[in-house]
N, CA, C and O atoms as CSV, one atom per row, in Angstrom:
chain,resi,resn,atom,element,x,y,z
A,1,UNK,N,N,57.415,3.826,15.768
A,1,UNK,CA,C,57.419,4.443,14.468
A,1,UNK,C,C,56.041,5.070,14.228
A,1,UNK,O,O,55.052,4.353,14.077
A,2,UNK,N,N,55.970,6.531,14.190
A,2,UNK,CA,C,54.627,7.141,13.917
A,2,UNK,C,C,54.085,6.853,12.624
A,2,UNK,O,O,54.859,6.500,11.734
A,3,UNK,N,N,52.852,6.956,12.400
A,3,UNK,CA,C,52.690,6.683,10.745
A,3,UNK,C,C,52.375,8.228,10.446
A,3,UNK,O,O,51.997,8.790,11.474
A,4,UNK,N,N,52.427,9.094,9.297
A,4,UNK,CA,C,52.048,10.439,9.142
A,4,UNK,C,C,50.826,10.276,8.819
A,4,UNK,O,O,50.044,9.373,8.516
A,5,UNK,N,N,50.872,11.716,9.003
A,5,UNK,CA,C,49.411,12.323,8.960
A,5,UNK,C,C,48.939,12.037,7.350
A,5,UNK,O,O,49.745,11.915,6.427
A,6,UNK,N,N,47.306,11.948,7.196
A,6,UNK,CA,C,46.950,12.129,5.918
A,6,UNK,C,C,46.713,13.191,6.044
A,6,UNK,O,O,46.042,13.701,6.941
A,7,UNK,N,N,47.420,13.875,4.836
A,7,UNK,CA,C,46.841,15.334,4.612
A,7,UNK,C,C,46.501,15.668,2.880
A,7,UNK,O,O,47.069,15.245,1.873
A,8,UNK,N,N,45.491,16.476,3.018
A,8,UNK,CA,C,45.476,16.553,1.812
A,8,UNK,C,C,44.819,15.859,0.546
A,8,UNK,O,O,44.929,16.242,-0.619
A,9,UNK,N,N,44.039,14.643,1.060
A,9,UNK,CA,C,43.454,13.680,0.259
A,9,UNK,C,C,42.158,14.071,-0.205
A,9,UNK,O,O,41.690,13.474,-1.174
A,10,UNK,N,N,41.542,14.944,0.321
A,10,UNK,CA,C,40.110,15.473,-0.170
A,10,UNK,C,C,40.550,16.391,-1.403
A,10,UNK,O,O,39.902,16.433,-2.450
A,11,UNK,N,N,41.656,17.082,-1.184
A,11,UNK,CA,C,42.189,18.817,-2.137
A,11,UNK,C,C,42.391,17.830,-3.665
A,11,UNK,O,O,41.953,18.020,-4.800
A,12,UNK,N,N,43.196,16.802,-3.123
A,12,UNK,CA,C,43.713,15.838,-4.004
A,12,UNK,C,C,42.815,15.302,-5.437
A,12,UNK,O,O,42.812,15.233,-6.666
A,13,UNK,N,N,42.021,14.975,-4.064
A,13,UNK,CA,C,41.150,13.837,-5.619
A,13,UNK,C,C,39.352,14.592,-5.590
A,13,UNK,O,O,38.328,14.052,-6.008
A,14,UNK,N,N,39.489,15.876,-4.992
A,14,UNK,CA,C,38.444,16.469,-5.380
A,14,UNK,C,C,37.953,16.558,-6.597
A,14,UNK,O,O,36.851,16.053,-6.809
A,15,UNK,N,N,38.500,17.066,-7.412
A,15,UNK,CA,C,37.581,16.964,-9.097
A,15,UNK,C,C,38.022,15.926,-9.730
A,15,UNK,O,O,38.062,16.096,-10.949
A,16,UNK,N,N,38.392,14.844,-9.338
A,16,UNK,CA,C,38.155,13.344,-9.974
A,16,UNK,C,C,36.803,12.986,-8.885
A,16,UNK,O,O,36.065,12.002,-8.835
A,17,UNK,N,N,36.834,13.796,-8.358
A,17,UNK,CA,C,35.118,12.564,-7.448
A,17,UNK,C,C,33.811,13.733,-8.241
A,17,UNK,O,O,32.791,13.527,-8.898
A,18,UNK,N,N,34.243,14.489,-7.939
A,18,UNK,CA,C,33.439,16.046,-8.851
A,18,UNK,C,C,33.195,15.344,-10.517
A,18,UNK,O,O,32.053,15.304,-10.974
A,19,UNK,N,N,34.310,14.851,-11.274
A,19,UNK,CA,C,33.767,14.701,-12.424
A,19,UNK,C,C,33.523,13.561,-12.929
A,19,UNK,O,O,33.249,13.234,-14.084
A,20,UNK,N,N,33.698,12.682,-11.518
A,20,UNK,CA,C,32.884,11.258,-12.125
A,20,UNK,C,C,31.407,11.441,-11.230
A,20,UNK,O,O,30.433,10.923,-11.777
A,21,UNK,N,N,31.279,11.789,-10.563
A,21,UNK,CA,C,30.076,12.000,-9.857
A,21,UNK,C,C,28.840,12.822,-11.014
A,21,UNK,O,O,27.657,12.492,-10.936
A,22,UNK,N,N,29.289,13.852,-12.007
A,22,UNK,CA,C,29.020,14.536,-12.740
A,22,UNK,C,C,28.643,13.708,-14.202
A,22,UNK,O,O,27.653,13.899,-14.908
A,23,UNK,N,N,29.673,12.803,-14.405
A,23,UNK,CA,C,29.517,11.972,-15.539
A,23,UNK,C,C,28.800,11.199,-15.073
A,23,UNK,O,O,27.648,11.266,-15.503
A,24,UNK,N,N,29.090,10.104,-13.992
A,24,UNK,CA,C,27.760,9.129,-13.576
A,24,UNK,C,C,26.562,9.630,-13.811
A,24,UNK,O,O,25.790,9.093,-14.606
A,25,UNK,N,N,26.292,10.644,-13.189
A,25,UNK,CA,C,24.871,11.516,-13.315
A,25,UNK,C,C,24.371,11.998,-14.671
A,25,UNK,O,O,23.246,12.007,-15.169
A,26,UNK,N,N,25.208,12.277,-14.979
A,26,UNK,CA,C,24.342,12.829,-16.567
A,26,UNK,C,C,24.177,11.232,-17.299
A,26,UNK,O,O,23.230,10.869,-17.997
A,27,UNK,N,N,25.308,10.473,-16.940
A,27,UNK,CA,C,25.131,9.044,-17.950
A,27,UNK,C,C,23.763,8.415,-17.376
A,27,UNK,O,O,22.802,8.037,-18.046
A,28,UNK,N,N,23.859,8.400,-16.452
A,28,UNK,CA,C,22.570,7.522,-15.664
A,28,UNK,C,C,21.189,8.408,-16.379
A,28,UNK,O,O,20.433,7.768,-17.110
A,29,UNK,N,N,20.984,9.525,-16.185
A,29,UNK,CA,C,19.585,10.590,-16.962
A,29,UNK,C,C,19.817,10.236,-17.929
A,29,UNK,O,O,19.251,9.143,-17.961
A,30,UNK,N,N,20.353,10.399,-18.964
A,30,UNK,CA,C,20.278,9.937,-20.698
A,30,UNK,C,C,19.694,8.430,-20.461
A,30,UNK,O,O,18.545,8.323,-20.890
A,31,UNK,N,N,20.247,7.193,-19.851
A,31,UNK,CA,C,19.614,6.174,-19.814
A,31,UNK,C,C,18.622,5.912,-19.459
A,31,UNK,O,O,18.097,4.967,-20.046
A,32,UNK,N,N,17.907,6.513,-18.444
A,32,UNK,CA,C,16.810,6.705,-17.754
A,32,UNK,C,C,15.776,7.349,-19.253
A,32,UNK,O,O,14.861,6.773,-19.840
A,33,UNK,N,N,16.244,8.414,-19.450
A,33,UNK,CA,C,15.442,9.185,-20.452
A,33,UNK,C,C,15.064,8.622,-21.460
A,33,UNK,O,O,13.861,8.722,-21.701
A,34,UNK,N,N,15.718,8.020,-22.192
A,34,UNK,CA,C,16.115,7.514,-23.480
A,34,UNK,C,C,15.666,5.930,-23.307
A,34,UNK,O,O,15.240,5.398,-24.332
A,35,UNK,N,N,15.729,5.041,-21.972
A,35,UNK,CA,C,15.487,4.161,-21.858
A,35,UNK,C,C,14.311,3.350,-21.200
A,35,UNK,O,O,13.855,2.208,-21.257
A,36,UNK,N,N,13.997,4.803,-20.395
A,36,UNK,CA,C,12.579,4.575,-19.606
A,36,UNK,C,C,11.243,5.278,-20.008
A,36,UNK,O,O,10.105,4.930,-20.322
A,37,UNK,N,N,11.917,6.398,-19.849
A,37,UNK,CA,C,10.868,7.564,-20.332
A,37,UNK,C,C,10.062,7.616,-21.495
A,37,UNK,O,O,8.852,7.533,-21.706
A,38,UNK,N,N,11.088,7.781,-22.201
A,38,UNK,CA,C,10.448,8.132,-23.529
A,38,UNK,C,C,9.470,6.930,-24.351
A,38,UNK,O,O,8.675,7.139,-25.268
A,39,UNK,N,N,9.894,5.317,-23.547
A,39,UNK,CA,C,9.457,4.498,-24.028
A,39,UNK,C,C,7.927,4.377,-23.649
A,39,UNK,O,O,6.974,4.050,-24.355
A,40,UNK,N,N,7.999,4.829,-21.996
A,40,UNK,CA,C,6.970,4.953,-21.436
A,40,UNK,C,C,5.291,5.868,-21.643
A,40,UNK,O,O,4.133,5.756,-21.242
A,41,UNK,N,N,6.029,6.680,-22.442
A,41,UNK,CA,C,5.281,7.957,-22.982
A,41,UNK,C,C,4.706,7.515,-24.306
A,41,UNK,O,O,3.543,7.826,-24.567
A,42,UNK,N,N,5.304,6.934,-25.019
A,42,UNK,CA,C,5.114,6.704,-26.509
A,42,UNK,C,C,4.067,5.098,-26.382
A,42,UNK,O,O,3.320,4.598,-27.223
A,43,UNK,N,N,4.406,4.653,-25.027
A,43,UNK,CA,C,3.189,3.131,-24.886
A,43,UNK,C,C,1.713,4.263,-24.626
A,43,UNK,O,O,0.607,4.117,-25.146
A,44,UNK,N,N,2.144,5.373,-23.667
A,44,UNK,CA,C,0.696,6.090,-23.330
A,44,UNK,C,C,0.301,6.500,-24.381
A,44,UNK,O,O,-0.902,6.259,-24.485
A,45,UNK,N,N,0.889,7.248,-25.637
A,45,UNK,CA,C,0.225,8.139,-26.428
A,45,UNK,C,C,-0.431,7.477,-27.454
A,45,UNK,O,O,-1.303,7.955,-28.179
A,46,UNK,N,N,0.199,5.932,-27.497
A,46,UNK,CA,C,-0.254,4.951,-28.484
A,46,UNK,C,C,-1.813,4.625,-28.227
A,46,UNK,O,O,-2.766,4.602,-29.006
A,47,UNK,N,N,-1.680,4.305,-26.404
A,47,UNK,CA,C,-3.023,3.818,-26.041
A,47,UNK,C,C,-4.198,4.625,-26.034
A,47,UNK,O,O,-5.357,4.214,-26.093
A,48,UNK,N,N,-3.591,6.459,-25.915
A,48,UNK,CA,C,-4.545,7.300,-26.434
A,48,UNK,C,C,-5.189,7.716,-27.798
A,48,UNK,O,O,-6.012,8.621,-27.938
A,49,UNK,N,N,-4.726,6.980,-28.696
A,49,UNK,CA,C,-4.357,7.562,-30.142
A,49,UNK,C,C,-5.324,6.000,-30.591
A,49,UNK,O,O,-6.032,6.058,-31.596
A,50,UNK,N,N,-5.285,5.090,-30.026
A,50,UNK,CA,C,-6.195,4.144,-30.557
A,50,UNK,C,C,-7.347,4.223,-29.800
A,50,UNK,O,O,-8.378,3.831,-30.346
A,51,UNK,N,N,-7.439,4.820,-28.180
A,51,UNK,CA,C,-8.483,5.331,-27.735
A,51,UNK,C,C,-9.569,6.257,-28.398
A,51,UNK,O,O,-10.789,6.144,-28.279
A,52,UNK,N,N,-8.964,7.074,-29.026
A,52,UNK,CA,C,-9.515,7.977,-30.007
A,52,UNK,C,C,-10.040,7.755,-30.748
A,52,UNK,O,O,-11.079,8.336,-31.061
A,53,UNK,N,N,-9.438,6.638,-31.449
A,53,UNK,CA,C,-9.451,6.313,-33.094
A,53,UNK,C,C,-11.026,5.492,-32.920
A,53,UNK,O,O,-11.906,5.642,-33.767
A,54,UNK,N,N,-11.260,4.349,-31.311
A,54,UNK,CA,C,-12.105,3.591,-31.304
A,54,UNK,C,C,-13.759,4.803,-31.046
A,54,UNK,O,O,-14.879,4.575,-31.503
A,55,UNK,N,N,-13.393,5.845,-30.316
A,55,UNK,CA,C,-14.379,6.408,-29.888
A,55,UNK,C,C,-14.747,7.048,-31.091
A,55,UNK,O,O,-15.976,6.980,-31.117
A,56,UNK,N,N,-14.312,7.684,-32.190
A,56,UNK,CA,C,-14.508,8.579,-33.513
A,56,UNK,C,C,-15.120,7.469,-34.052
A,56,UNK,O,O,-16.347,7.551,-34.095
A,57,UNK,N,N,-14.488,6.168,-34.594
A,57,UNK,CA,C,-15.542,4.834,-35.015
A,57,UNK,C,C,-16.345,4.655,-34.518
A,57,UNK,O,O,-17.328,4.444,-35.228
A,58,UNK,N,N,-16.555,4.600,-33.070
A,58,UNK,CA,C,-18.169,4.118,-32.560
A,58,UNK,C,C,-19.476,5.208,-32.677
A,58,UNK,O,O,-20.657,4.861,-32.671
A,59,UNK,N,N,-19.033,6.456,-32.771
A,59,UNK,CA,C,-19.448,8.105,-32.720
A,59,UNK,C,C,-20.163,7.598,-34.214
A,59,UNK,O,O,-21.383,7.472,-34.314
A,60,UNK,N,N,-19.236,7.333,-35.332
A,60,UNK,CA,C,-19.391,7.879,-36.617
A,60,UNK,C,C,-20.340,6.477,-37.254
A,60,UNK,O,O,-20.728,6.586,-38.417
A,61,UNK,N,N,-20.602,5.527,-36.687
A,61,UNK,CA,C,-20.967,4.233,-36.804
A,61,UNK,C,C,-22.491,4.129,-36.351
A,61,UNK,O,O,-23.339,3.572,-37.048
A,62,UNK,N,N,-22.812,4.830,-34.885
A,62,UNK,CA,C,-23.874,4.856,-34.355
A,62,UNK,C,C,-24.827,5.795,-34.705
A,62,UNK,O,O,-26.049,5.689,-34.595
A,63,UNK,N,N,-23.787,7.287,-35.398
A,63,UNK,CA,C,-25.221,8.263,-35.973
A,63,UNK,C,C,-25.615,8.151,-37.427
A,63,UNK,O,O,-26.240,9.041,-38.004
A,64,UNK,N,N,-25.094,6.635,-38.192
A,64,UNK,CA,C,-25.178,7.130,-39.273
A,64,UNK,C,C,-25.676,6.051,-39.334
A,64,UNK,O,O,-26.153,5.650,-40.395
C-alpha cells in the first residue's frame, strides 16, 4: 500500500506561518519596547538629570 505524496503543504499553510510569524514579531517589539527600552532610557535620563542638578549645586555653592 503506497502512502501519497504530500503535496501542497507549504501553498497551504503559507500565510498562516506568514501571519503568525508577522504577529509574533511585531508582539515581541512592542514588549521589548515598551518593556525594556523605554524603561531603560528613562533610568539613564534620570541619572543624567540628577547628574546635572548635583553639578549646577556644586558650581553655584562654590562661587558664591
Amino acid at each position: 500500500m503506497p502512502i501519497a505524496p504530500i503535496t501542497g503543504k507549504l501553498r497551504k499553510r503559507f500565510w498562516l506561518d506568514v501571519s503568525c510569524a508577522l504577529g509574533l514579531g511585531i508582539t515581541g517589539a512592542y514588549a521589548y519596547w515598551y518593556g525594556v527600552h523605554l524603561k531603560s532610557l528613562e533610568r539613564q535620563e534620570n541619572f543624567y538629570i540628577k547628574l546635572e542638578r548635583e553639578r549646577a549645586q556644586a558650581q553655584g555653592s562654590g562661587s558664591a
